[in-house]
C-alpha positions in Angstrom: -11.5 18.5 -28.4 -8.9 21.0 -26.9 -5.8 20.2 -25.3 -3.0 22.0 -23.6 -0.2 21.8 -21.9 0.8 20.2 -18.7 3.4 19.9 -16.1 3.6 16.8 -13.5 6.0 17.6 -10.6 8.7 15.1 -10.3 11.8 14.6 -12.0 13.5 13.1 -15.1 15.0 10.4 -13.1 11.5 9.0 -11.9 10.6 9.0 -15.5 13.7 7.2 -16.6 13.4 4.3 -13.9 9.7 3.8 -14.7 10.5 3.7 -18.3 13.7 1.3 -18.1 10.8 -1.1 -15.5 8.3 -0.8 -18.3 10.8 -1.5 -21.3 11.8 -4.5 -19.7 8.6 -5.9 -18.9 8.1 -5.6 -22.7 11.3 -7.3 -23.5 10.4 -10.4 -21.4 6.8 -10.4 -22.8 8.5 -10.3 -26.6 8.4 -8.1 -29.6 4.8 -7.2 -29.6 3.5 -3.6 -30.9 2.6 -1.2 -28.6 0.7 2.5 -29.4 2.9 4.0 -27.0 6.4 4.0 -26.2 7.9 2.8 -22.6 8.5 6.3 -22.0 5.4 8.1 -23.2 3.5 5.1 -20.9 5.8 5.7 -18.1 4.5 9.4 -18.5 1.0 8.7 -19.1 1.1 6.4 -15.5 2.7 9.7 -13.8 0.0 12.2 -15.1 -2.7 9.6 -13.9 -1.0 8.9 -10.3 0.2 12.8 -9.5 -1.8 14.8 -11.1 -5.0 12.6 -11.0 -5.9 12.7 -14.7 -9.1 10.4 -15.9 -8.6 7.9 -18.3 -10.7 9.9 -20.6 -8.6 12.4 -20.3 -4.9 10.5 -20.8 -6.5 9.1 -23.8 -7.1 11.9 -25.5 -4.0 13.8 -24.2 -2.2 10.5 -25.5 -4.0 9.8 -28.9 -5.0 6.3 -27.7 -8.8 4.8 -27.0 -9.9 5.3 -22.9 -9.4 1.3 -22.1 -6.1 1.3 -23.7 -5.2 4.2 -21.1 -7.1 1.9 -18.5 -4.7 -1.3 -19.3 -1.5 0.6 -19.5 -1.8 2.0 -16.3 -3.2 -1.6 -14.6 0.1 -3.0 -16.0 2.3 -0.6 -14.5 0.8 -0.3 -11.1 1.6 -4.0 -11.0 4.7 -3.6 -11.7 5.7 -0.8 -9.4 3.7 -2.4 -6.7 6.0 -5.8 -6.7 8.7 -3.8 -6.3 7.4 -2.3 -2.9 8.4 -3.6 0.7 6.5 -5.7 2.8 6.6 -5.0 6.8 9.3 -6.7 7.6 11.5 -5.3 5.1 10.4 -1.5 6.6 10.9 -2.5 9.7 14.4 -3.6 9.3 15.1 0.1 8.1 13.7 1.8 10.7 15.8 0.1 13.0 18.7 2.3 11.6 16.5 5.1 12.8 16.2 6.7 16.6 12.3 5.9 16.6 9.9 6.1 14.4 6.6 7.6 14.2 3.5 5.6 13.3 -0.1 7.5 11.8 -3.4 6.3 10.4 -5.3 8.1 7.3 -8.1 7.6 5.5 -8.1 7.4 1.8 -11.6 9.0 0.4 -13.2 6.7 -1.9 -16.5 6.7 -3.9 -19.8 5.0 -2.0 -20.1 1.6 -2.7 -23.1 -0.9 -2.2 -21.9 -2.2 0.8 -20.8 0.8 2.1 -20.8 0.2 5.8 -17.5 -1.6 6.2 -15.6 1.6 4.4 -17.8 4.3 6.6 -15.5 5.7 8.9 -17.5 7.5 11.8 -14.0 9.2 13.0 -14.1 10.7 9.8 -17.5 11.2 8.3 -16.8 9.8 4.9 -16.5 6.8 3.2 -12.7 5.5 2.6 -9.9 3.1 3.1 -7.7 3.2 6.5 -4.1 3.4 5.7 -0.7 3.2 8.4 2.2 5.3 7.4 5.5 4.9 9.1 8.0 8.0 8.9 11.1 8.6 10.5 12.2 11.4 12.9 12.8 13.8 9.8 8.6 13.0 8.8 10.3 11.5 5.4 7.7 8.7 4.0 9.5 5.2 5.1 6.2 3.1 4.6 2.5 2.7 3.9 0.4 -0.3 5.3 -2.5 -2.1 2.5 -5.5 -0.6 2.9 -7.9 -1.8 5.2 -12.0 -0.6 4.8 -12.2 2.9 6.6 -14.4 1.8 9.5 -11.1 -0.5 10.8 -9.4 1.4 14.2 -6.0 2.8 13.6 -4.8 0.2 16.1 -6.0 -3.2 15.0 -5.0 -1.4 11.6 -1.8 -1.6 12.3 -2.1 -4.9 14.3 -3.7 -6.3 10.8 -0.5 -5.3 9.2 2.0 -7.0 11.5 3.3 -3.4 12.6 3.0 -3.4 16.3 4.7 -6.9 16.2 7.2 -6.3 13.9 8.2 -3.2 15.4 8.4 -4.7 18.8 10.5 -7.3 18.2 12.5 -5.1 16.3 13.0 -3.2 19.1 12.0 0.2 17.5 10.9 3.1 19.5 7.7 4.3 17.7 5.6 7.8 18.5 1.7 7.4 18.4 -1.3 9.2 19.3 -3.8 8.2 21.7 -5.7 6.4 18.4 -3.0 3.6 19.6 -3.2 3.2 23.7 -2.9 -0.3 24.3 -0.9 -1.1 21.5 2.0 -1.7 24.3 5.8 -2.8 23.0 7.6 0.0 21.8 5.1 2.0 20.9 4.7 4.9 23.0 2.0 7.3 23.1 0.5 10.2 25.6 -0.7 10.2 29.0 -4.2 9.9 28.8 -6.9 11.1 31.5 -9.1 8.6 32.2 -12.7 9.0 34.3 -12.9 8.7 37.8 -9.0 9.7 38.0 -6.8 12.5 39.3 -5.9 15.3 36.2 -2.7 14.8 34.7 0.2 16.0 36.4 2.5 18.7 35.1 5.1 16.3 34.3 2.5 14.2 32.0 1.3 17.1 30.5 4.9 18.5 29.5 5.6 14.4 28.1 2.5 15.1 26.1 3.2 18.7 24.4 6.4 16.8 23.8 5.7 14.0 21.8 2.8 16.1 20.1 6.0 17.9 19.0 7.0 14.8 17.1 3.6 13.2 16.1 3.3 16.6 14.1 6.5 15.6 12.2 5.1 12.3 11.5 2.2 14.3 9.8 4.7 15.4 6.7 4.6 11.9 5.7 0.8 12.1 5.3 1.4 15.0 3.3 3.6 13.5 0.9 1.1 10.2 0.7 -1.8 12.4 -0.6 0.3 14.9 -2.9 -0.4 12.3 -5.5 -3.7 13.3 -6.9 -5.2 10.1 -7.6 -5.8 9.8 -3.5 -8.0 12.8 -3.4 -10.6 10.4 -3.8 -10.1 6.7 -5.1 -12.5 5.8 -8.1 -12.1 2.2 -8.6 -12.9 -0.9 -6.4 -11.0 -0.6 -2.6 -9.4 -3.9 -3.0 -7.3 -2.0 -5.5 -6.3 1.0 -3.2 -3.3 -1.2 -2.0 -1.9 -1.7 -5.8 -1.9 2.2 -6.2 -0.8 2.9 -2.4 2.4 0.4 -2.9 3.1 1.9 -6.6 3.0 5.7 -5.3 5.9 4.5 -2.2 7.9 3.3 -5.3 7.7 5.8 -7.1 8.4 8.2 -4.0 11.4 6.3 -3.0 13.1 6.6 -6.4 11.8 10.4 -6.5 13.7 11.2 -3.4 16.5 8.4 -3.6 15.3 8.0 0.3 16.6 4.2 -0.5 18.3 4.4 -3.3 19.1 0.6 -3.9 15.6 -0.7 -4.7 15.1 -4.0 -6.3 15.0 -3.9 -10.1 15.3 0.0 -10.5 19.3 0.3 -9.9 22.1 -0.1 -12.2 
């Protein structure tokens, strides 16, 4: 078997948090042996998660048998994922923020047997249906549990108390046209509807204008599917939301975007 040399783009800190989250979990489990270290688990989660290595792969990059790989990385994800905010706790951030901006993506996963609630016919492809919330800058503030890919953006985001919360919240949030009718605060463009005049000019400047901002919003997505592992999900969709809530975690202490985070500060 060969082997070489890899690099996983983040940083030292991410590694050191995960590892101080991991070594505890140990400590309140008690003294039993483990074939890998906090940190070298902490590492193996981060190859798996950016970089999208197999377990076959991390075991024998590691030295360790394929469902030892599959268990350390199970744990952690659970661990990472109780750390991550609900709705309510987003919400109250983003109303530090001037407005928002609210997208849906889908999350390729592998066909299943009952396929036809994850088909999405927007997209063509099988997947999970995932809200992300960024703020004016397109930073990632928040991702939504995944949902099966043939659920509309909009009752998406209904589903995950968004439109509500963010109502009564009083946040201003930028949306495409995926969310007409959401009403509240959420804004989106001037649609032309049949049977009606065109838009006017004023309309149609409102619209290149918040397309302006939508496209920030898109950054967001971006940095959601930089980690590897969502080029296409491999394991049962009712375990997309464990990994989706671990990656924010992990994203938030990468960029100190909120840099006081339950159980990861000093």
């Amino acid at each position: 078997m060969l082997s070489y040399p890899a690099s996983i783009p983040l940083s030292n800190h991410t590694l050191t948090r995960l590892a101080e989250l991991i070594r505890a979990h140990r400590a309140g489990l008690g003294g039993r042996w483990r074939r890998l270290n906090s940190s070298h688990q902490a590492l193996l989660v981060l190859a798996h998660l950016r970089n999208g290595d197999t377990y076959t792969r991390l075991a024998s990059g590691f030295g360790i048998g394929t469902s030892t790989a599959w268990r350390y990385v199970r744990e952690t994800l659970g661990l990472l994922a109780a750390l991550a905010d609900d709705v309510h706790a987003a919400v109250a951030h983003t109303q530090r923020l001037a407005y928002a901006i609210l997208d849906g993506t889908l999350i390729p996963i592998d066909r299943l047997a009952d396929e036809q609630p994850y088909y999405s016919g927007k997209h063509h492809r099988h997947g999970v249906n995932v809200q992300v919330l960024a703020d004016p800058a397109g930073r990632l503030v928040w991702a939504s549990p995944a949902l099966p890919g043939a659920v509309h953006d909009l009752t998406a985001a209904r589903t995950a108390g968004l439109v509500d919360a963010l109502t009564r919240a009083g946040v201003k949030v930028f949306a495409d046209r995926g969310y007409q009718g959401a009403g509240g605060t959420i804004r989106t463009p001037f649609k032309r509807h049949r049977h009606r005049p065109r838009l006017s000019s004023g309309q149609k400047a409102v619209n290149r204008a918040h397309a302006r901002i939508r496209a920030i919003g898109e950054r967001a997505v971006a940095t959601l599917k930089a980690w590897k592992i969502l080029a296409q999900l491999r394991c049962c969709p009712h375990r997309a939301t464990t990994i989706i809530q671990a990656i924010l975690v992990l994203h938030h202490i990468e960029t100190g975007y909120r840099s006081r985070r339950k159980g990861l500060t000093h």
